[in-house]
N, C-alpha and C positions, 0 to 999 in steps of 0.2 A: 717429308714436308708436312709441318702442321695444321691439317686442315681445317682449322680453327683461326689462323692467323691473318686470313682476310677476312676485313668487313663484311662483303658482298655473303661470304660462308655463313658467318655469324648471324647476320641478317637474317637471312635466308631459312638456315636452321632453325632461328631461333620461332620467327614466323613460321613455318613448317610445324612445328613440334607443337606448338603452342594451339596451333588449327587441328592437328589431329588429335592432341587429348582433350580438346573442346567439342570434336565432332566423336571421340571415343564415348566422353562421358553423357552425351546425350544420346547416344544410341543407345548405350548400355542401361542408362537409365528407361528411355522407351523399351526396350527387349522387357526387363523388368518389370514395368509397367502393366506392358500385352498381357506378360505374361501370367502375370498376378492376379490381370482381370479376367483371363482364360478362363485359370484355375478355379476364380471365385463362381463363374457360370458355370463352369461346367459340376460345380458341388450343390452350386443352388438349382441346377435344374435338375440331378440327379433325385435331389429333395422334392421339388417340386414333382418329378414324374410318381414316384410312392406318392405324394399323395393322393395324384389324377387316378391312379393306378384303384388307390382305396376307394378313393367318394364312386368310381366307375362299378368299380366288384360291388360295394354297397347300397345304389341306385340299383345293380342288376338283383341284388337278392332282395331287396325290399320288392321289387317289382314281384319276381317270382312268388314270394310269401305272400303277396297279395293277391295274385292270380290263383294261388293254390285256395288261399280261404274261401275265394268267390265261386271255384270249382267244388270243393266242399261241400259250398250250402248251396248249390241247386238241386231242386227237387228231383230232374230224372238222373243227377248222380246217384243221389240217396238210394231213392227207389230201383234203380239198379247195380248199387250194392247188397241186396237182397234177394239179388236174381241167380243166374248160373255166371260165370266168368264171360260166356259165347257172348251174353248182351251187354256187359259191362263192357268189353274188349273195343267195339267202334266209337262208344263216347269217348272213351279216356283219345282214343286214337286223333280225335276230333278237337277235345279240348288241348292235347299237346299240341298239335300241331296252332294251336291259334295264340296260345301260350309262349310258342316256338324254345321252351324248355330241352334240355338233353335228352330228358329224363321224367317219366310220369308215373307213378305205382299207385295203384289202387287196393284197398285190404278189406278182407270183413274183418267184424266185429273180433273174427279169433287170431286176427294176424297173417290170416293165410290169404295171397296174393293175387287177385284176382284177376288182373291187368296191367300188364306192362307195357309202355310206348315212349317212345325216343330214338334217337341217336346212340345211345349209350346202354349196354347192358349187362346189369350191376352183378354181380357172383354172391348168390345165397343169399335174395332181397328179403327171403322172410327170415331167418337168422339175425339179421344185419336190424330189421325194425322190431324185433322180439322187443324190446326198451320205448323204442321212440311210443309203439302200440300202447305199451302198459302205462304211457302218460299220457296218450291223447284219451285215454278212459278215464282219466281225473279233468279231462278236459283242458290240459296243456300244450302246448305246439314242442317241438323237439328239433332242434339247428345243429345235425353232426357232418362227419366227412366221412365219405366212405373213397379210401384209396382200391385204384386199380392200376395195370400197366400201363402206364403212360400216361398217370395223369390219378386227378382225385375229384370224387364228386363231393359239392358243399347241396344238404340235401336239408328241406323243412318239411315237417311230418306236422299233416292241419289234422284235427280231428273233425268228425261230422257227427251231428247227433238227428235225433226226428223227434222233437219235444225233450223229453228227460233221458230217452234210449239211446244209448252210445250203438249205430249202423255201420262204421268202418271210421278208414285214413284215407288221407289223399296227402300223397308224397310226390315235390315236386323238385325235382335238383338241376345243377346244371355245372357243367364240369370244369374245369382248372387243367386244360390240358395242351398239347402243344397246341390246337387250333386256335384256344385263347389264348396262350401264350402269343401268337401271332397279330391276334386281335388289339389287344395289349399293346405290343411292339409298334401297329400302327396309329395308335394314339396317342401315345408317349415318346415316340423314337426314342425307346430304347429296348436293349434286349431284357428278357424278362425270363426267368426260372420258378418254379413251385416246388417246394418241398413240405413235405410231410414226416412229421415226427427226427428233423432235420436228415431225411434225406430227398434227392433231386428225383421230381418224378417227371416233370416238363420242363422243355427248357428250347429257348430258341436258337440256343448255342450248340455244337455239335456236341453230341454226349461225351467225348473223352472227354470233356472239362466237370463233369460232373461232379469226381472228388473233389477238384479245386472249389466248385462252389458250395459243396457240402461245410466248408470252414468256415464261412458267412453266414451260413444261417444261423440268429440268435444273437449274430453282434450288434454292435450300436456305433452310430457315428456314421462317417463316409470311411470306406477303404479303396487303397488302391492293391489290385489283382491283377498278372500278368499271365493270360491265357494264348497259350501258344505266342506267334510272332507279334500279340498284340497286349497291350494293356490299359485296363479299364477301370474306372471309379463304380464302387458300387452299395448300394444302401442294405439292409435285410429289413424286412416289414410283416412283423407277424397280422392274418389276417384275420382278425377277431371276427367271431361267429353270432354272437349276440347282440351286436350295438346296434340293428337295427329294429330286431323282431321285440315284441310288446316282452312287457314287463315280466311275465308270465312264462315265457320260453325257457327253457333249457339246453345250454349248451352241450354238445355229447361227442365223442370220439377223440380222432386225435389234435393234433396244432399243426396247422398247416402256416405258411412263410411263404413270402415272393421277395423274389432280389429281384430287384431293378440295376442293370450297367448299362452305363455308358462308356462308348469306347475314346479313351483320352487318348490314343494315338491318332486316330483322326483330328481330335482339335491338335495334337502336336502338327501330326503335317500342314494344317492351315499357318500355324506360328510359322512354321517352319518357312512358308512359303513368305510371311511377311519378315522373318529373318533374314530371309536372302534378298527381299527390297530393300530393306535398311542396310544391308552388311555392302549392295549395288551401289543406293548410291549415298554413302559412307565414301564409300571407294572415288563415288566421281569427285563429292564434295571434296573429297583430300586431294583427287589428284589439279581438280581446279583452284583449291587454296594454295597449292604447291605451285601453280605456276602463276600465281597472284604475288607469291610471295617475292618467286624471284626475278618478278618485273618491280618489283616494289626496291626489293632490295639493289636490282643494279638500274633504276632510274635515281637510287640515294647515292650509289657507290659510284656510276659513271662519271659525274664531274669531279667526284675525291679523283677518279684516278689520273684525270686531268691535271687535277693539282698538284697531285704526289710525282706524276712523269715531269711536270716543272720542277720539282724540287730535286728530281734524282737528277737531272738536268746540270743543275744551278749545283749540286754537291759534286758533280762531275766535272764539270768546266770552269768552277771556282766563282762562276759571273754573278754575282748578287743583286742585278737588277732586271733579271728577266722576267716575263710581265703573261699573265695567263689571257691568250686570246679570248674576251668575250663574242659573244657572236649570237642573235636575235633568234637562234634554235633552241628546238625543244631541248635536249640539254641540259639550260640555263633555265628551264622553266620553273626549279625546285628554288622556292626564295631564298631557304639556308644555305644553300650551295650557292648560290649568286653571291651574297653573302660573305661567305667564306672567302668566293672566289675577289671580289673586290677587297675585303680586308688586306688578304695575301698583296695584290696588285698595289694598296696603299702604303705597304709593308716595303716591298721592293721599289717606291718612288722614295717613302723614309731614308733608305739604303741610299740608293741613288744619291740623293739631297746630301748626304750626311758625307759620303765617299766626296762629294764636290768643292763641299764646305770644308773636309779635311783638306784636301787635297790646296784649297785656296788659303786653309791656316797653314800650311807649308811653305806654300811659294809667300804668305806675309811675314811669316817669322825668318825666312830665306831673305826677306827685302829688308828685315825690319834690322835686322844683322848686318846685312852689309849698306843701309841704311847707314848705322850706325859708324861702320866704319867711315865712310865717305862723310857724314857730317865733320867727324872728328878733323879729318882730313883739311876740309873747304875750309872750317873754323879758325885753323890756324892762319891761314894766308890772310885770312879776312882783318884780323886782330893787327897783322901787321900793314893791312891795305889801310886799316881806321889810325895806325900810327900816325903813317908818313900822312893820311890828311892831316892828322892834325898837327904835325907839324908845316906844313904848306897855310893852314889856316890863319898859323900867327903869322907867317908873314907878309910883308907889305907891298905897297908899287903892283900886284899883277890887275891883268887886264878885266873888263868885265866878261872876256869869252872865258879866261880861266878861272877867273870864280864861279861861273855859272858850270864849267867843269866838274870842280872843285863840288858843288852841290850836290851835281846827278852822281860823282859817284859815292859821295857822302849817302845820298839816299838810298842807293843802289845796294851798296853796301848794309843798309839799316832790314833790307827786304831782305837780302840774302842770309841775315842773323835769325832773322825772325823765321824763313823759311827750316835752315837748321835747328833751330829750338823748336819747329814742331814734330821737323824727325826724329828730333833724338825724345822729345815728349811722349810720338806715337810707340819707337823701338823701345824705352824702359818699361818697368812693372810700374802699374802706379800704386804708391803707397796713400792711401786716405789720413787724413788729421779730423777726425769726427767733433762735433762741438754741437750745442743749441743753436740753432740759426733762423732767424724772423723770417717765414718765406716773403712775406709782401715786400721786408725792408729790402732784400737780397734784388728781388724783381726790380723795384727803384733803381738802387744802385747800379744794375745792369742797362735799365732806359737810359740812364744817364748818362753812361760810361759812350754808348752807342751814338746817343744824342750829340755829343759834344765833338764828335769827330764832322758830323753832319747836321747841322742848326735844323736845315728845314725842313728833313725828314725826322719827326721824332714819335716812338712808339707811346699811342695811346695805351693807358692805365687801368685796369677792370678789376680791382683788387678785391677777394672776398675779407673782411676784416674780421669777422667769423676766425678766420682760420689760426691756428698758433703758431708754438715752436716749433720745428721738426728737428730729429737730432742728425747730421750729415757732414758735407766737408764743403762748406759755406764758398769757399773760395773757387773749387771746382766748378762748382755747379752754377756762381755766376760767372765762367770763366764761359762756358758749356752753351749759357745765355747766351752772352756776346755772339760767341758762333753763332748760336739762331739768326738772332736780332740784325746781325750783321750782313746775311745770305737775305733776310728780308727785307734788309736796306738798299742791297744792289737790286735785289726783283723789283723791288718799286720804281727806282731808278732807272731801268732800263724800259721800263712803260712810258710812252708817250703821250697815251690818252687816259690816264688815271680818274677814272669814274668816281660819283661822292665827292664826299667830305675827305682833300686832302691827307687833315689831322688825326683820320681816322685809317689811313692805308694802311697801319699796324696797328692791331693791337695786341697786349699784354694782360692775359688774363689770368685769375686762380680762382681754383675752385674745392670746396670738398669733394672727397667721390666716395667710394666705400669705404667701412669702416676702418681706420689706419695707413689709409695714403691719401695723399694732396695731385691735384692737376697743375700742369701750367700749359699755358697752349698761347702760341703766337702763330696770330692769324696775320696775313697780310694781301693785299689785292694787287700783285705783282702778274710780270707774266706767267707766272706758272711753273710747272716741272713736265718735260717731255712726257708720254707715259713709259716709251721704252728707257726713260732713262730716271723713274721712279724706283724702279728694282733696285737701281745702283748708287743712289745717292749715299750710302755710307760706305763704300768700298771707298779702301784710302787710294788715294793719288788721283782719285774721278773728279773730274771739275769742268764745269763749261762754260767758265772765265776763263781770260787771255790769262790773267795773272795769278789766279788761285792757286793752290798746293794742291787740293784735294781730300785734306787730312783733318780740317774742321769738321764737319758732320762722324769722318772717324774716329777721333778722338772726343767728342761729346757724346757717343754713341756709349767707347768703354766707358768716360766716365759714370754714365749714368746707370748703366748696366751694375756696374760694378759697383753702385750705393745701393742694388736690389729697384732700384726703377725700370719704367719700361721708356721709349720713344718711339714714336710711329710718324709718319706724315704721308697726309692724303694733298693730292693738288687735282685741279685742272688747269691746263694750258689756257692761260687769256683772262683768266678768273682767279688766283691766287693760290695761295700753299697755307696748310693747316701744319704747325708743327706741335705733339701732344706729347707732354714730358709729365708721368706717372711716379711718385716719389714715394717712398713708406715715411712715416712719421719718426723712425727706429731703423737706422741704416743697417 
């Protein structure tokens, strides 16, 4: 089975498919979206942390370089750089600690160290200032690093003088180690490393990542680095030793670097987590477009299949007029299907009508046929009934009861001629002799024709003179007249109380109508047409005269029909009969 081959499927499917790569394409687009904007913060913050990272370290060593010079130049430092170590030892202890430096060194004039205080303690401090000493004697400051395990000191060497006399240094450092590293981490959130001369001496990372961060130092840009189960964007930031101290400074030792990471697997897991909202409800959104669609589809498809079980019906049982129950249910509520469904139902009364109408051109060709026989029939005897009167007529002596005999069936006889020449008129084809024919003169001649049988009922004349020739079969169609004029004559006749103007209880009119046909309509203020017996008034043999055939409205019906005219007639009972005869110009 092709499951494509019903509506309700294709529908269905089609709405279905169309919802989900409408709700793919905007999730996919949002996913993208997130995710691109993740990406962009989490590079710009990573940026952004180097820099806090720098202005922070360089706020700290500006401070310290400036605590160092103002330590320097007091008086009982001086003065007790000229003492023994023992008195120098509690001031420096005093100034660090209010400094809150790592790291504090005090020197004479020869470099040799006369006090040490901090947190930190440095390996072969006079060694290490042999340089920075030999330039605070030209009266310059010195900005180096001195690495240790775990870590490296960024260290300023102030000199101090007592007028022109070079007294000692005051060296004041402060370290880059894991405690800053941590320090760092919480100001930044992020992890943070130091390296020196590109290798890792701090770091807030576990140390076996230390090769791996050794490859960063020195790059430029953002990278991303996968450290153990996790992976992180990370910048390198060399940190320059002279950008802050006066013009006069010199830089000394090695090049120390901080990498700042941040870990992108935690913004992934946050994506992650708004993946799974969108991918939720992605899923509900389909699954509720999916059952949207297929109420959509079988409220369109439920009354097709309504219609298609009448048709399988109707192709089953041969009956071509079976009729699709309407009914004031929802259902019917869809207007196209209503629609549809009445078309159908007009369809199968078409059917109907047309089955009834053959079925009645049958039984008239049936009649018209043995019509014909039977007229043929009556004709003959009749022909010899009109002999022998008229042989009876020449002769003399009979009584006034047998001439009056003699008359009625004289007459009788002229009815029952006239009766068969409309049978046999109705049973043949009719052939038309076409010609130009004056409609007003044709109308005349038809009043008159009418007129003269009955003086004092005579059809009033309403003639448009406007109007011309038309080309038709002249003879017919005042033939056609008569019949009118003539059904209009007895309607008026059979009224007793004929309201108005007499002279006017028929008239005869013509008029233009659209372009290329002419009207004629005869009006009359007779009793009327039953309504049940308006449907029938051109069915041959129908007549509701004692004496009628039935066959006049039939036979004016083909003719007119048959020159491509139309005729209609509207009545009411008590009120008269409209008879409206439609003609082309151009039979």
């Amino acid at each position: 089975m092709n499951l494509f081959s019903s509506l309700t499927n294709r529908i269905f499917f089609a709405s279905a498919i169309l919802t989900v790569v409408a709700i793919a394409v905007a999730v996919y687009r949002v996913n993208v979206a997130v995710t691109a904007q993740s990406e962009n913060e989490l590079r710009r913050g990573i940026n952004e942390a180097g820099t806090l990272l720098e202005e922070f370290r360089t706020r700290m060593f500006e401070h310290f370089a400036r605590e160092g010079r103002l330590v320097a130049d007091l008086s009982n430092m001086k003065a007790a750089m000229t003492t023994d170590p023992l008195t120098v030892k509690p001031i420096a202890d005093r100034y660090q600690g209010q400094i809150g430096c790592d790291l504090l060194l005090v020197t004479d004039p020869a470099g040799a160290v006369l006090a040490s205080s901090g947190r930190l303690k440095a390996d072969d401090p006079a060694t290490r200032l042999r340089e920075a000493v030999g330039e605070a004697k030209r009266g310059r400051e010195t900005v180096s690093l001195w690495p240790y395990t775990g870590g490296v000191i960024q260290v300023v060497t102030v000199p101090s003088f007592v007028g022109p006399e070079f007294v000692g240094t005051v060296s004041v450092g402060f370290s880059l180690d894991g405690e800053t590293a941590q320090q760092f981490k919480r100001l930044t959130n992020s992890e943070i490393a130091f390296a020196v001369d590109g290798r890792v001496e701090a770091s807030t990372l576990s140390d076996q990542y230390g090769s791996q961060l050794e490859t960063l130092v020195g790059t430029e840009g953002v990278h991303v680095i996968r450290l153990g189960d996790g992976e992180y964007v990370a910048v390198s930031r060399i940190l320059a030793l002279q950008g802050s101290v006066n013009h006069s400074a010199a830089a000394k030792g090695p090049v120390a670097t901080a990498l700042i990471l941040r870990s992108r697997t935690e913004r992934l897991r946050f994506l992650n987590a708004v993946h799974r909202e969108l991918a939720v409800t992605a899923f509900l959104a389909v699954m509720a477009a999916t059952l949207v669609s297929y109420a959509v589809a079988r409220t369109v498809t439920r009354p097709l299949d309504t219609i298609t079980a009448t048709m399988r019906e109707m192709a089953t049982t041969g009956d071509l007029t079976r009729k699709i129950a309407l009914s004031p249910s929802a259902r019917w509520e869809d207007e196209d299907a209503r629609l549809l469904a009445n078309t159908f139902n007009t369809m199968t009364d078409s059917i109907a009508r047309f089955q009834r109408e053959e079925a009645q051109r049958e039984r008239l060709s049936s009649l018209g046929r043995l019509s014909t026989v039977v007229a043929h029939e009556i004709r003959n005897p009749l022909m010899i009934i009109r002999t022998a009167l008229r042989t009876l007529k020449q002769g003399t002596g009979h009584s006034a009861e047998v001439d009056g005999a003699i008359a009625d069936i004289d007459e009788e006889v002229t009815r029952l001629n006239r009766i068969v020449t409309e049978v046999l008129d109705f049973a043949r084809p009719i052939k038309f002799d076409l010609a130009t024919v004056d409609v007003n003169a044709l109308c005349e001649d038809a009043a008159r024709a009418v007129g003269s049988e009955e003086p004092g009922i005579a059809a009033h004349l309403d003639l448009d003179r406007h109007i011309g020739t038309i080309v038709t079969d002249g003879e017919r169609v005042r033939l056609a007249l008569v019949n009118v004029l003539t059904n209009a004559r007895h309607a008026v006749l059979a009224r007793t109380d004929l309201p108005g103007d007499p002279a006017r209880a028929i008239e005869l009119v013509t008029r233009n109508t659209t372009p290329g046909r002419v009207a004629i309509e005869v009006r009359d203020r007779g009793v009327g047409i039953a309504a049940d017996d308006l449907s029938r008034v051109f069915d041959p043999f129908f007549t509701t005269r004692r004496t009628g055939t039935g066959l006049g409205l039939a036979i004016t019906r083909r003719v007119i029909e048959g020159l491509g005219g139309t005729i209609t007639v509207t009545s009411r009972p008590g009120h008269g009969t409209d008879v409206r005869i439609e003609l082309p110009v151009t039979a």
